[in-house]
N, C-alpha and C positions, 0 to 999 in steps of 0.2 A: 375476361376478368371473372373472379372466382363470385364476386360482390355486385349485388344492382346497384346498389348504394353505401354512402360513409356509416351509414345507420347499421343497415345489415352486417357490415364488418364489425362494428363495435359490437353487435350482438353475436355473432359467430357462428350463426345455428343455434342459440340455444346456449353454449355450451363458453359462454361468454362469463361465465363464474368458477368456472375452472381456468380458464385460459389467461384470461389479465392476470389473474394471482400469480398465476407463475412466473409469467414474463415479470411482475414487480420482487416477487423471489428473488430473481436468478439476473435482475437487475443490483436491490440491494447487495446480493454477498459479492457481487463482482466489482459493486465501489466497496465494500468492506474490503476487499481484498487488494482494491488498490493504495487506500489509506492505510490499510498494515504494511504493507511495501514502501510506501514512504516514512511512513515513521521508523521505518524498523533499520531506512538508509541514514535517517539522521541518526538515529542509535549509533549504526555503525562510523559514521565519519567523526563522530563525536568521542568515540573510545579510539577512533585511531590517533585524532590527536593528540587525545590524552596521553597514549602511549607514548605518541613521538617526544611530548615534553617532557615526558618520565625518563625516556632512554637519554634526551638530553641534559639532562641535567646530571642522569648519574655520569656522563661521559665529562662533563664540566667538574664534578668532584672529582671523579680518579685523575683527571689532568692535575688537578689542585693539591693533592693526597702526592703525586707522582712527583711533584715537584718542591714539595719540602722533605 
């Protein structure tokens, strides 16, 4: 083991004030990243349905148009 102790690890050599920061970095942007991924799929399922009722609907008038 690289570590005597939990202590020692949390400390790092030293170098334990560079090193947590980054791991909390490169923690936070990779939940930002997955919360823009999710939101960005309910964007997307949200305009498809939209769509799909737009295109239904126009399909309901031209039946309607079609038949008078």
């Amino acid at each position: 083991m690289a570590f005597d102790s939990f202590a020692a690890f949390l400390v790092m050599g030293g170098h334990a004030a560079y090193v947590w920061p980054a791991y909390g970095a490169t923690m936070l942007l990779l939940l930002g990243v997955v919360l823009h991924l999710r939101l960005e799929r309910r964007r997307l399922w949200r305009e498809l349905r939209r769509r799909a009722r737009r295109e239904r609907q126009q399909v309901r008038n031209a039946d309607r148009e079609a038949r008078s």
